[in-house]
N, C-alpha and C positions, 0 to 999 in steps of 0.2 A: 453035048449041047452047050452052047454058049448063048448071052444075053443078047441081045442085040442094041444097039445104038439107039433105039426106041424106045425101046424097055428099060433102058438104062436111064434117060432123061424123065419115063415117069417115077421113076425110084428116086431122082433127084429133085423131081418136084414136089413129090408127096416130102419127102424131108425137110425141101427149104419152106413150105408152106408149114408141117410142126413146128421148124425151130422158130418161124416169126409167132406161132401161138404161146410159144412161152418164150417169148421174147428173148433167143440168143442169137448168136453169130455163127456160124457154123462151116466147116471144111467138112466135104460132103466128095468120096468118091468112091465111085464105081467099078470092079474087078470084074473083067471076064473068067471064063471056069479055068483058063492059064494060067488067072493071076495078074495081066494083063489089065492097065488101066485102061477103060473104054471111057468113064466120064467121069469129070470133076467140076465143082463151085467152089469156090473161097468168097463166102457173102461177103460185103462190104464191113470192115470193120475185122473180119476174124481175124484171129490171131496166125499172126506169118508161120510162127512153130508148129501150128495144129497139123498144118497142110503133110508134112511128114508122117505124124503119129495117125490119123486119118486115112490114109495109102498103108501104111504097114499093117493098121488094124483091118484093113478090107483083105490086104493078102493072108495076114496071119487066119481069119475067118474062115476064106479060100482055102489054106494050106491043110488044115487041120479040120475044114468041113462042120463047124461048130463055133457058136457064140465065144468072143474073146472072152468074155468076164469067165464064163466054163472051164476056159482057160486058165486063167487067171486060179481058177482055185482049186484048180489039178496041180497049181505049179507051186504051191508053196512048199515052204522047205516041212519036208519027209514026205511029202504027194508025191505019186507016181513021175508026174510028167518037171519034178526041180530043175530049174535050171531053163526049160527049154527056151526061153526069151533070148538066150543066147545064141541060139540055130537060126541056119536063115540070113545072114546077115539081119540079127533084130528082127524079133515080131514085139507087138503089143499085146499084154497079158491084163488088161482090162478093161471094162464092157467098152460095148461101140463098134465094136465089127461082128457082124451078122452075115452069114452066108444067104444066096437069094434060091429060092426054088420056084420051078414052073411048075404049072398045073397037074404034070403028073407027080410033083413030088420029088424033081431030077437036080440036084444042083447046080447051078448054072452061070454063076457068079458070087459075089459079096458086097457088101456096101461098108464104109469106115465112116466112122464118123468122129469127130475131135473139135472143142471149142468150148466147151462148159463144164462143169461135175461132170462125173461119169455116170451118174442117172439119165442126165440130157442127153448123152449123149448117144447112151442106150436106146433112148425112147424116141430119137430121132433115126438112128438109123434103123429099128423097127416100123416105124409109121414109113420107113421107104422100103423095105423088103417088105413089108406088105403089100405093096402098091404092084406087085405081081402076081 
């Protein structure tokens, strides 16, 4: 199963609508279950850099089927998964990328998100995987 072009723009509305509640900027994209960017925003203002870290954390999410920050703390040094940020050409190992699930439960995408702390950045690409 993959997201559709639909489903993908309400995941990015539901996002760009949190990050204007707590007022940031936000690079905001959408993975198909490939991996596969289906959609993206760079609101006015983000940061030009985010737009990469954003895309990796949607695929790294993708890749590995699980929250980056999860990641992120498998990966430290002596955790099982050290190192892995290396694979891949570069994933991102902290929060902001969130895998998407449909209604049965099926993974079907991910969402990256990149622009502010990584609390924001967390709690924006949640309020958009939510939005499925």
């Amino acid at each position: 199963m993959n997201i559709t072009l639909a489903q993908a723009e309400k995941v990015i509305a539901a996002a760009k609508q949190k990050s204007t509640e707590i007022d940031t900027k936000m690079n905001i994209v959408v993975v198909d279950g490939g991996a596969n960017v289906v959609a993206l925003v760079r609101m006015d203002g983000a940061w030009l850099g985010s737009l990469d870290i954003a895309t990796k954390k949607a695929k790294t999410a993708r890749y590995f089927d699980m929250n980056t920050g999860l990641l992120g703390e498998l990966s430290q040094p002596g955790g099982s998964l050290f190192n892995i940020e290396h694979s891949n050409n570069g994933l991102i190992t902290f929060p902001g990328g969130i895998p998407i699930k449909n209604a049965q439960d099926e993974i079907i995408g991910a969402i990256g998100v990149s622009g502010s702390a990584v609390e924001n950045d967390h709690a924006v690409a949640e309020a958009g995987a939510s939005a499925i």
